[in-house]
N, C-alpha and C positions, 0 to 999 in steps of 0.2 A: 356304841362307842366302847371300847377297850381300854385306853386311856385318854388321861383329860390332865392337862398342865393347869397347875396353877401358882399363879404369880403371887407373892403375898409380902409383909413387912417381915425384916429380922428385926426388928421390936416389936411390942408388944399394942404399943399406941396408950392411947389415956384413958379407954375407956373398956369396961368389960366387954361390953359386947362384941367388942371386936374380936377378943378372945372365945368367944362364947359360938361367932360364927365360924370361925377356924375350924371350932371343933365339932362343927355340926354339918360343914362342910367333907371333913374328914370322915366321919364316921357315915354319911350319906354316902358316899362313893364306893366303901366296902358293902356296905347293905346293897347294893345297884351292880355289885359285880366287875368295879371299875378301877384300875389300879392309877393312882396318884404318881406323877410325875412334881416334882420341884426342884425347887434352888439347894436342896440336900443339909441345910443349916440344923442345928440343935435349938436355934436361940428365935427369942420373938415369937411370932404368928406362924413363921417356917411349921418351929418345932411344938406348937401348939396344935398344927394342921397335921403334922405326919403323926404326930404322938396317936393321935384320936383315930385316925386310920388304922394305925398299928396294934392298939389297942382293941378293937371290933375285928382285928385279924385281916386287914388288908393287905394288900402289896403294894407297897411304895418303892419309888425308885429317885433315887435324888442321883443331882448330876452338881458338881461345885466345882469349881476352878481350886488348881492346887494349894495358890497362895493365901487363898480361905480355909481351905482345910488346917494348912500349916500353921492358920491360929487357933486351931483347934475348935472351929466352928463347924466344923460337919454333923453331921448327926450317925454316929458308931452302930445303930439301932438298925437299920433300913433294912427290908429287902434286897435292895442293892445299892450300892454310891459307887458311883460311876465319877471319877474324879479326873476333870480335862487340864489342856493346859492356859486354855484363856476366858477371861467373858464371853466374848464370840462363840467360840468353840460352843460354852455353857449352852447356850441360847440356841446355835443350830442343831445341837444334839437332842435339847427340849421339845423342839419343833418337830425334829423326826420321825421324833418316839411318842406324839401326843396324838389325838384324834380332836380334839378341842383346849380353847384356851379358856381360865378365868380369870379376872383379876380380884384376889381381895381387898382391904384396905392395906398401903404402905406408902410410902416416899418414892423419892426420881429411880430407886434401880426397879422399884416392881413398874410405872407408868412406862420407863423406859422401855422393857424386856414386856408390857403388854402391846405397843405402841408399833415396835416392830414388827409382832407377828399378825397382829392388825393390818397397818399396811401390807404386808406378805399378801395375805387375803386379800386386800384390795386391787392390787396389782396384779392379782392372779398366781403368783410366787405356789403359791398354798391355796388349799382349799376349806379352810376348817374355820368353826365358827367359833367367834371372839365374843367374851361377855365378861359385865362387871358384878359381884357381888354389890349391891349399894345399900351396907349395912347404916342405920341410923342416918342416911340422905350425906354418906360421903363423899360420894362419886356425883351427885348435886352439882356442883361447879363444874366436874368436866365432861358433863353431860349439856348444859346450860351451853359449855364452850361448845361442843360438838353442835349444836342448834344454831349458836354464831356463825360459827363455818359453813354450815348449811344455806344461812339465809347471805351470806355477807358472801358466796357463789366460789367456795374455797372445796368443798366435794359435794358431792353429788347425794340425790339421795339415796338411790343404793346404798351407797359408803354411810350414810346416817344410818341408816335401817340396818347396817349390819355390824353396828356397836349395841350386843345385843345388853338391857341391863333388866333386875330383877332387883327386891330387898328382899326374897325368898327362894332359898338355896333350892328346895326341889323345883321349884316353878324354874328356875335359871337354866337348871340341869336340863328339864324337858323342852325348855323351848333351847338350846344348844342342839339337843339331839335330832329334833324336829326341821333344823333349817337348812335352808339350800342355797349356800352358796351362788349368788348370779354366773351367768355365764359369763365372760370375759370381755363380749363386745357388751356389756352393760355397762361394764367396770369402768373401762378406758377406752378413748376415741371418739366422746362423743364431747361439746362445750357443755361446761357447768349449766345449771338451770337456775 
């Protein structure tokens, strides 16, 4: 993997750790040779994520929609910021330039923007593989929900087995790097089970 997107909060959340993974998330990724892709923000877990990359000397390359930047929420630091003109746009241009996704802990735009390229995968859109950091058992509940949808004949289990999650950022990494995407008549075409 070359790069790796990750989704994460512009807060900070309420507890350290969450900060604490950001930044061990960030600095793992330079140490592996692997430049960070994100939402290009200053603020929250964003800028707790790139700081730590940038700081162990990575390449980071953030991508933000203009009208964020304009609040002065980009992050001035990066490798590169790449600054589009919409969320859309944001999110296609993450996906292009990523070779995998992760989600860390945030609210509806990181579930959103992990959610999408999730389905991408599933659908076959993309081929890359999607995982949760599940620092302190956050991602718990929508993992619990992904097993509802499982059993209650809503996807498949390919589609479970390839919401990949970890509480251990190298372990996460390695099993990202490791997986292989189903082939597409697995994906789609055939009824739930």
């Amino acid at each position: 993997m070359r790069r790796i997107c990750v989704f994460c909060g512009s807060s900070s959340g309420t507890r350290q750790n969450y900060q604490q993974a950001a930044q061990a998330v960030g600095r793992l990724l330079c140490r592996r040779g692997i430049e960070l892709v994100y939402g290009g923000g200053n603020v929250g877990l964003m800028g707790v994520l790139a700081n730590a990359c940038l700081n162990e000397g990575g390449r980071v390359i953030g991508v933000i929609p203009q009208a964020l930047a304009d609040r002065e929420l980009a992050h001035t630091g990066l490798t590169e910021l790449r600054i589009v003109g919409s969320m859309h746009e944001r999110k296609s241009l993450m996906a292009d330039l990523s070779d995998a996704f992760v989600s860390l802990p945030g609210g509806y735009g990181t579930w959103e923007e992990f959610f999408e390229v999730l389905t991408w995968s599933q659908l076959g859109i993309q081929h890359k593989a999607c995982g949760v950091l599940n620092v302190d058992g956050y991602y718990d509940p929508l993992l619990a929900m992904a097993d509802k949808a499982l059993s209650e004949g809503f996807i498949r289990p390919v589609h479970r087995e390839s919401l990949l999650s970890d509480a251990d950022p190298e372990r996460l990494l390695d099993r990202l790097g490791n997986y292989a995407v189903p082939a597409i008549d697995k994906w789609i075409g055939r009824p739930a089970r």
